[in-house]
Backbone as XML, in Angstrom:
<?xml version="1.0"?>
<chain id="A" units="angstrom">
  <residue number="1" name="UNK">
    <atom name="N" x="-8.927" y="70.726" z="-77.325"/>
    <atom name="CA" x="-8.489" y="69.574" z="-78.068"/>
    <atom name="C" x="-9.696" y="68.980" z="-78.789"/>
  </residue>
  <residue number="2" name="UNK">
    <atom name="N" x="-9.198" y="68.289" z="-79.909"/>
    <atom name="CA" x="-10.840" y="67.798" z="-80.469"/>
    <atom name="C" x="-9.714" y="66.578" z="-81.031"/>
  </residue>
  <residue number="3" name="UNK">
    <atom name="N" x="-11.562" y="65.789" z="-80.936"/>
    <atom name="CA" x="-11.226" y="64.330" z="-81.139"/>
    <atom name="C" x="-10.724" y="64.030" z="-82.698"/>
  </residue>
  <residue number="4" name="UNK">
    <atom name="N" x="-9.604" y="63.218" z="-83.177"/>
    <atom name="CA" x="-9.190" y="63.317" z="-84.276"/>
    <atom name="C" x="-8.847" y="61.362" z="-84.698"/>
  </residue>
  <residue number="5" name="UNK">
    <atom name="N" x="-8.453" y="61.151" z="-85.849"/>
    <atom name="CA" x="-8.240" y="59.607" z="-86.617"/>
    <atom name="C" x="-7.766" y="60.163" z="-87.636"/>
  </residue>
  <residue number="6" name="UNK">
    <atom name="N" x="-6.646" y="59.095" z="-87.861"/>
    <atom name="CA" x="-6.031" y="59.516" z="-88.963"/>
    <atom name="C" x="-6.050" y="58.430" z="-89.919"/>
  </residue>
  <residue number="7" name="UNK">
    <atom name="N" x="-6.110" y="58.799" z="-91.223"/>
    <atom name="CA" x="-7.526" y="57.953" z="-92.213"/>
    <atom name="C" x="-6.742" y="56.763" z="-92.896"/>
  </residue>
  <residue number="8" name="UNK">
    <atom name="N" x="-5.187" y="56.415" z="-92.115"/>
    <atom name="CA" x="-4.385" y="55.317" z="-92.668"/>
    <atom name="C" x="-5.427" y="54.085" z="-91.846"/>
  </residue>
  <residue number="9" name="UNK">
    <atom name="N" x="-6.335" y="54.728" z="-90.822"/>
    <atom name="CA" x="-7.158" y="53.429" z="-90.379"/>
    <atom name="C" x="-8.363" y="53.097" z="-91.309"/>
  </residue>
  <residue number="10" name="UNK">
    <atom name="N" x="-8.181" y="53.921" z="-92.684"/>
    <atom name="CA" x="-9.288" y="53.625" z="-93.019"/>
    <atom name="C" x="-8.847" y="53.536" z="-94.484"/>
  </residue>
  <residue number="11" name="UNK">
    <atom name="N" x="-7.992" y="52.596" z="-94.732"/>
    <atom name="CA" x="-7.245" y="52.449" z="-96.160"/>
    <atom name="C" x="-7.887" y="51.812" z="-97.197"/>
  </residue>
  <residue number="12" name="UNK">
    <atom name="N" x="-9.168" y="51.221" z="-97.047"/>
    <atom name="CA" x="-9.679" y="50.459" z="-98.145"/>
    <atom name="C" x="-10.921" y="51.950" z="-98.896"/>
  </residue>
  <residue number="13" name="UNK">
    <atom name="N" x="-10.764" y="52.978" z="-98.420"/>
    <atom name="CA" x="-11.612" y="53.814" z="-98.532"/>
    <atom name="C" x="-10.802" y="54.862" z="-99.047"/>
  </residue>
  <residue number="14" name="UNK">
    <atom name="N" x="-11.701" y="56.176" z="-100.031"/>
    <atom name="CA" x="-10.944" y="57.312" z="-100.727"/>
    <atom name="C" x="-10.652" y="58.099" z="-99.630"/>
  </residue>
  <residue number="15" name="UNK">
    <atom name="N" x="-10.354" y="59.130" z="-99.782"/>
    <atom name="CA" x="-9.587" y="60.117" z="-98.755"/>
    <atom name="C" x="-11.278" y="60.571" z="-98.577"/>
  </residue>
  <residue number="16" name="UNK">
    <atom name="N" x="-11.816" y="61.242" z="-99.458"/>
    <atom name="CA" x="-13.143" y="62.057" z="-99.603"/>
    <atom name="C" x="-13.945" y="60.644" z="-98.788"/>
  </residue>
  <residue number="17" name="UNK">
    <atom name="N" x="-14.211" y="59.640" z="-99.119"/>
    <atom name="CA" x="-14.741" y="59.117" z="-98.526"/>
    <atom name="C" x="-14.469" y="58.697" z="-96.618"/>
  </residue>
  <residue number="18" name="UNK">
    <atom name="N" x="-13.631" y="58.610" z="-96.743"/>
    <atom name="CA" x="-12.809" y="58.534" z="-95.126"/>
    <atom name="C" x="-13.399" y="59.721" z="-94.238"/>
  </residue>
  <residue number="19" name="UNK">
    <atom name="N" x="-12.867" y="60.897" z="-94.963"/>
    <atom name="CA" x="-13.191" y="62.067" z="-94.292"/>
    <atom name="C" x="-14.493" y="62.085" z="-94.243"/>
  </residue>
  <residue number="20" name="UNK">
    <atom name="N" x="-15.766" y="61.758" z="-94.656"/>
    <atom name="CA" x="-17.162" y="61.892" z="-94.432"/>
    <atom name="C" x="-18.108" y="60.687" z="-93.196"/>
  </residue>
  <residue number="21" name="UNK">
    <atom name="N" x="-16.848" y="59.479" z="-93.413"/>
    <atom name="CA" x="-17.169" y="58.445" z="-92.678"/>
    <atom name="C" x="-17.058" y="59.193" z="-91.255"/>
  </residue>
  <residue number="22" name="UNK">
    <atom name="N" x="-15.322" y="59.533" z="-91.470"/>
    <atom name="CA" x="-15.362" y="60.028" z="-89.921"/>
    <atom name="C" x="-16.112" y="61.198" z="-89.338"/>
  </residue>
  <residue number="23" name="UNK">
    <atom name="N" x="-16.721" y="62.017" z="-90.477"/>
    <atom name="CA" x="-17.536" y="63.171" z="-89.420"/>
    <atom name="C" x="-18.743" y="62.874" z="-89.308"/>
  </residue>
  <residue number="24" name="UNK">
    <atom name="N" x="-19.292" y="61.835" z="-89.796"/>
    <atom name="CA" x="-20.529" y="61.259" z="-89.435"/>
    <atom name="C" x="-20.951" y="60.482" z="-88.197"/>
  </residue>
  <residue number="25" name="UNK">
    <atom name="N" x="-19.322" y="60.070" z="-87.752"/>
    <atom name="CA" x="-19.593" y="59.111" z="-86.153"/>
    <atom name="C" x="-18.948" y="59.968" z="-85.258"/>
  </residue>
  <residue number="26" name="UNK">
    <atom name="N" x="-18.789" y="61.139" z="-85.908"/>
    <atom name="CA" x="-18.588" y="62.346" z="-84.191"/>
    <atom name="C" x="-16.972" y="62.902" z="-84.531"/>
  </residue>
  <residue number="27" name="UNK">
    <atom name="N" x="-16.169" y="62.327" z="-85.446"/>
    <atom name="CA" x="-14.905" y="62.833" z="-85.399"/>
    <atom name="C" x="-14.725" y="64.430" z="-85.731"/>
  </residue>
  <residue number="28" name="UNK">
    <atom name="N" x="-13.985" y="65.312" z="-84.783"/>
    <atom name="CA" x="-13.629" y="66.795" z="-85.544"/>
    <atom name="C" x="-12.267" y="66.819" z="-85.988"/>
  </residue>
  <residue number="29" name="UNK">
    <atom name="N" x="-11.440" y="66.182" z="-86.053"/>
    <atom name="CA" x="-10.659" y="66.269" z="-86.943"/>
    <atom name="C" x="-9.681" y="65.080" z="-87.367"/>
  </residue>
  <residue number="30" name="UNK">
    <atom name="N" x="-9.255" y="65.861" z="-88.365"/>
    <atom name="CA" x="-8.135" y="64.021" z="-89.072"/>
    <atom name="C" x="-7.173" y="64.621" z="-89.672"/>
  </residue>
  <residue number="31" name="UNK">
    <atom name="N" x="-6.008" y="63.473" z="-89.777"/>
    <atom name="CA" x="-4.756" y="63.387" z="-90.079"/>
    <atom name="C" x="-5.292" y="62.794" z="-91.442"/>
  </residue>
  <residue number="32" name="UNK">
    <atom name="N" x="-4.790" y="63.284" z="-92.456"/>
    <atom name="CA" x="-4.405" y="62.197" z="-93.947"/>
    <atom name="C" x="-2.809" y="61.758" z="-94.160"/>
  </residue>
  <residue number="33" name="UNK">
    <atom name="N" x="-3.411" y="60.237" z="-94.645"/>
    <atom name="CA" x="-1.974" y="59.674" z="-94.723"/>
    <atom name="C" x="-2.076" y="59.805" z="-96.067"/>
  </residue>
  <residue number="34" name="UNK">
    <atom name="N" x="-0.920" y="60.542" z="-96.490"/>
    <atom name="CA" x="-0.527" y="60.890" z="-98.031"/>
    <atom name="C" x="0.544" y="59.593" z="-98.477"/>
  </residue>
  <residue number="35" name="UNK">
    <atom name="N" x="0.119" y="58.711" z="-99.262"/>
    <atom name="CA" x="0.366" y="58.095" z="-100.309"/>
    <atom name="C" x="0.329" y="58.496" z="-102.049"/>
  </residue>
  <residue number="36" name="UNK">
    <atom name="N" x="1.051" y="57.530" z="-102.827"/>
    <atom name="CA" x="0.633" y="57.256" z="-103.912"/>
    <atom name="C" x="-0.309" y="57.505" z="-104.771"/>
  </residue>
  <residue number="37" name="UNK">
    <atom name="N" x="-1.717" y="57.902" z="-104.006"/>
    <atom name="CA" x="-2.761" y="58.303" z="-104.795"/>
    <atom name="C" x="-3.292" y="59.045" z="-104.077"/>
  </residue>
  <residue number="38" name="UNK">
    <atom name="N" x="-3.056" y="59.917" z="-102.914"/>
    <atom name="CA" x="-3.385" y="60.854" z="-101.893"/>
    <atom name="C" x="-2.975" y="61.673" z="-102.047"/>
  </residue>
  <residue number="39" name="UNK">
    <atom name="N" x="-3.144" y="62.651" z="-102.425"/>
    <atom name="CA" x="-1.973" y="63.941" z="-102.462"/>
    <atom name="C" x="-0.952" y="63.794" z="-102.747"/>
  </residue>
  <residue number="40" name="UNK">
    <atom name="N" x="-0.310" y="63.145" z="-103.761"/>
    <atom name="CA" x="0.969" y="63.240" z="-104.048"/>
    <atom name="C" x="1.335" y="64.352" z="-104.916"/>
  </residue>
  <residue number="41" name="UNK">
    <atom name="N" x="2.276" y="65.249" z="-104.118"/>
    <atom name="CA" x="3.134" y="66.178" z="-104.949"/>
    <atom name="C" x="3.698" y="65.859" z="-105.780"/>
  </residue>
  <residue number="42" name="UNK">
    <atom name="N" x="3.713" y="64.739" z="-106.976"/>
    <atom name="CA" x="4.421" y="64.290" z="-107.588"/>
    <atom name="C" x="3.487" y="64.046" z="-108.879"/>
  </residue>
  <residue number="43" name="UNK">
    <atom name="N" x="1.990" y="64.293" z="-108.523"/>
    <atom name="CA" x="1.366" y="63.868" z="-109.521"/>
    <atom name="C" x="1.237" y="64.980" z="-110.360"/>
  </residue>
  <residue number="44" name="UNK">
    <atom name="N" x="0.518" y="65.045" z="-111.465"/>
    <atom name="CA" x="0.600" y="65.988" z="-112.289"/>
    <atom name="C" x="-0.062" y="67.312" z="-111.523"/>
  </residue>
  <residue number="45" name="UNK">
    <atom name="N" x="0.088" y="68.058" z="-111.724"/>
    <atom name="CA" x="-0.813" y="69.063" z="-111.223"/>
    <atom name="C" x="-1.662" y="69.671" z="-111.167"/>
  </residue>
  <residue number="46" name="UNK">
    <atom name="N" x="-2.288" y="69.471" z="-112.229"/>
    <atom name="CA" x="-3.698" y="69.582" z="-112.334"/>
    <atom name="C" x="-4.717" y="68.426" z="-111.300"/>
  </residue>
  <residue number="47" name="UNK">
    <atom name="N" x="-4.041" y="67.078" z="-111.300"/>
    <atom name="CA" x="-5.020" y="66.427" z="-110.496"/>
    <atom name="C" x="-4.441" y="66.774" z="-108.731"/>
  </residue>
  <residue number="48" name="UNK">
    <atom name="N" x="-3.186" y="66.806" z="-108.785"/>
    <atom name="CA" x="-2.932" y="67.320" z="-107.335"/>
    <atom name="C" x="-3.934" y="68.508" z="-106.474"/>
  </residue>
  <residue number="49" name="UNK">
    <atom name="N" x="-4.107" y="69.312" z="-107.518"/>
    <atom name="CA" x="-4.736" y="70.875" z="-107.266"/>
    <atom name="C" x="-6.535" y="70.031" z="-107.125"/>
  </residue>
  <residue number="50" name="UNK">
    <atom name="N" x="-6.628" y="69.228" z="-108.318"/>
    <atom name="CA" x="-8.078" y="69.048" z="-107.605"/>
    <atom name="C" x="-8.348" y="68.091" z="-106.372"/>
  </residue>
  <residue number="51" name="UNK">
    <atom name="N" x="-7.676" y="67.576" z="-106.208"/>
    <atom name="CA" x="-7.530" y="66.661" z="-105.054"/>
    <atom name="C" x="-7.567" y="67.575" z="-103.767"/>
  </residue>
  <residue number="52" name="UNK">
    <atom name="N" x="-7.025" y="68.490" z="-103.708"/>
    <atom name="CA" x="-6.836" y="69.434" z="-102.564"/>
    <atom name="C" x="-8.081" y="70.110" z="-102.576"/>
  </residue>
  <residue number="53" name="UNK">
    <atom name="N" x="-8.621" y="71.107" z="-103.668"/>
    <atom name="CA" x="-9.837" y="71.406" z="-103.678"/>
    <atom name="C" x="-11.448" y="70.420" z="-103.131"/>
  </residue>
  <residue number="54" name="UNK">
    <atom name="N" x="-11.160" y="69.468" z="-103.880"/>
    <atom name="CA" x="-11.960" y="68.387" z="-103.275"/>
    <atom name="C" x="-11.894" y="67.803" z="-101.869"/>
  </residue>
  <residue number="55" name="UNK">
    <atom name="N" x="-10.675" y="67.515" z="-100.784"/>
    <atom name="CA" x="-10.866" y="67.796" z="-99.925"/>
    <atom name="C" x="-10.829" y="69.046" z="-99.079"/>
  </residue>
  <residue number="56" name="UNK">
    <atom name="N" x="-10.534" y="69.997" z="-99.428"/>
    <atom name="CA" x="-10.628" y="71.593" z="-98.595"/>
    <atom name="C" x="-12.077" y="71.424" z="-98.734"/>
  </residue>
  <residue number="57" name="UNK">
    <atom name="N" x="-13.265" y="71.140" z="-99.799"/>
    <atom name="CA" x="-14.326" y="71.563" z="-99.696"/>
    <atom name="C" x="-15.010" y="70.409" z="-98.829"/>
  </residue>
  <residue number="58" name="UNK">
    <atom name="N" x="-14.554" y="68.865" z="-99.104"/>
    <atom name="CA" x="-15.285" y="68.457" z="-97.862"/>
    <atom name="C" x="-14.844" y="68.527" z="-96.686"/>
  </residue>
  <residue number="59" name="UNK">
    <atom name="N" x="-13.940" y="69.351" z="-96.279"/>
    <atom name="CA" x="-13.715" y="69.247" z="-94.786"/>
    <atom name="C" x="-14.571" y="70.919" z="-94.055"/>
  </residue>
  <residue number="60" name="UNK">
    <atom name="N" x="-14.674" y="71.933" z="-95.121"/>
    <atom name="CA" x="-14.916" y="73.048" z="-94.940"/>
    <atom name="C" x="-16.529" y="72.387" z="-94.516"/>
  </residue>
  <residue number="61" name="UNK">
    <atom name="N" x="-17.574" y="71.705" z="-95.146"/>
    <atom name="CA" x="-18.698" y="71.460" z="-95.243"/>
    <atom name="C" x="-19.144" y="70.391" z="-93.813"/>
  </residue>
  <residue number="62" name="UNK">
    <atom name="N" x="-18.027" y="70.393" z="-93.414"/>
    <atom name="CA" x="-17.939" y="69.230" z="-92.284"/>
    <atom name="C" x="-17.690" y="69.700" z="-90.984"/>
  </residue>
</chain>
């Protein structure tokens, strides 16, 4: 099991940013709360696709 937070506790912050906060104070893994400007499948797709890229690469680096 590994220790995990899921980053709706950390809503005043970007997803990319959340995710770096938490692997800096020991967290191995996290839940994203997909909203409105989080991964929404709804957004165009080009920014959806980089959004995913951008976090796959900071979580891969983490």
């Amino acid at each position: 099991m590994l220790l995990g937070y899921n980053t709706n506790g950390l809503a005043h912050h970007s997803p990319l940013d959340a995710i770096a906060v938490l692997a800096d104070i020991g967290y191995r893994s996290v839940a994203l709360t997909i909203d409105h400007s989080t991964l929404n499948p709804f957004s165009p797709c080009q920014a959806f696709e980089r959004q995913l890229r951008d976090i796959r690469t900071l979580l891969e680096s983490h």
